[in-house]
PLY file of the C-alpha trace (Angstrom):
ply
format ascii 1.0
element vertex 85
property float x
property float y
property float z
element edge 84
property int vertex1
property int vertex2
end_header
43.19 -13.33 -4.73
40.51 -12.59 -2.32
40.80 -10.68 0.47
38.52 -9.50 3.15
37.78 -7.45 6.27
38.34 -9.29 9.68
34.99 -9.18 11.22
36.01 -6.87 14.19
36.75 -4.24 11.53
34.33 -1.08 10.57
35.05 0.00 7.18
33.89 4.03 6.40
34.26 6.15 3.13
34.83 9.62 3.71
35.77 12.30 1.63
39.25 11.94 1.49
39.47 8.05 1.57
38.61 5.71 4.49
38.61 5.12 7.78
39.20 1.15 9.29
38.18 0.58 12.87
39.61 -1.93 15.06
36.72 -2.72 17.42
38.90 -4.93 19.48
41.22 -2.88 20.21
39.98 0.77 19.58
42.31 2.09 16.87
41.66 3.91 14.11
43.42 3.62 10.59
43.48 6.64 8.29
43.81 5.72 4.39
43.74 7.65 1.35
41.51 7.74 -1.46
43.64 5.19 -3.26
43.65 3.05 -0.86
39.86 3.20 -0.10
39.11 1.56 -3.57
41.11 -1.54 -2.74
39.31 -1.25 0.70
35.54 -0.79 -0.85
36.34 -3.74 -3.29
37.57 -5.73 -0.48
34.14 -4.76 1.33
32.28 -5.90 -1.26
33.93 -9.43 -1.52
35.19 -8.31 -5.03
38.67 -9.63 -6.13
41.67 -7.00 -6.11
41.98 -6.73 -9.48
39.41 -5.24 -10.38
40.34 -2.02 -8.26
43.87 -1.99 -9.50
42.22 -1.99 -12.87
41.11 0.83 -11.74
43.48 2.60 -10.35
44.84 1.97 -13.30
42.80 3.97 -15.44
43.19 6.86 -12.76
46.95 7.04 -12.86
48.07 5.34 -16.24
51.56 6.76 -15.41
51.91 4.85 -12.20
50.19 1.76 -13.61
53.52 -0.85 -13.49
53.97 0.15 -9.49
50.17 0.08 -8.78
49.64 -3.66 -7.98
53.00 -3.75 -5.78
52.12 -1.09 -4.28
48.41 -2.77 -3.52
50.21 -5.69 -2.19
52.18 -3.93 0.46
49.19 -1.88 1.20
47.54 -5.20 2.02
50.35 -7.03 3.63
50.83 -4.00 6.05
46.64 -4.09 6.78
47.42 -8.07 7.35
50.34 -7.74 10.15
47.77 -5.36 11.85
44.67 -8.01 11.98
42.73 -5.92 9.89
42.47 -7.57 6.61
43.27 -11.66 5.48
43.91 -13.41 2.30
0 1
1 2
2 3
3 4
4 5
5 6
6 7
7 8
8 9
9 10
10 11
11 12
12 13
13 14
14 15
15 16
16 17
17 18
18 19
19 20
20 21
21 22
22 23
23 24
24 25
25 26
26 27
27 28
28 29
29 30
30 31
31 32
32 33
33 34
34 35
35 36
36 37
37 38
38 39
39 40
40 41
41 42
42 43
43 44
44 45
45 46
46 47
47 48
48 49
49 50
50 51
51 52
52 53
53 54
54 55
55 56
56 57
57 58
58 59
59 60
60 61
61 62
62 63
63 64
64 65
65 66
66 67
67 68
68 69
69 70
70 71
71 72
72 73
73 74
74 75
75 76
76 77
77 78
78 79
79 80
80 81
81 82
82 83
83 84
């Protein structure tokens, strides 16, 4: 499925992960690194299976929770405007 920023939102890679900003409304959203390669692929209007792949490859011992945990990621990111299928 692709997914993709709202157009209100700033998307920034830092050295720990990401940063989202809600221009609207002024808030900032802390992520991790994990959750900055779902973020960058979403960026990059690239599906979200490629970056689970990845992640993947990163953490082979978390790899049958990975997507789920993807999917919530992106479900939360939804109910807070940020993101859309």
């Amino acid at each position: 499925m692709a997914w993709r920023l709202y157009a209100h939102v700033t998307f920034t890679k830092t050295d720990t992960g990401a940063v989202l900003l809600d221009n609207r409304r002024g808030r900032y959203w802390q992520t991790n690194d994990t959750a900055a390669v779902v973020l960058e692929r979403i960026q990059r209007n690239e599906d979200i299976e490629s970056a689970v792949a990845e992640l993947c490859v990163r953490y082979p011992d978390a790899a049958a929770q990975i997507m789920a945990d993807v999917h919530h990621m992106l479900t939360k990111l939804a109910e807070a405007k940020l993101v859309s299928p």
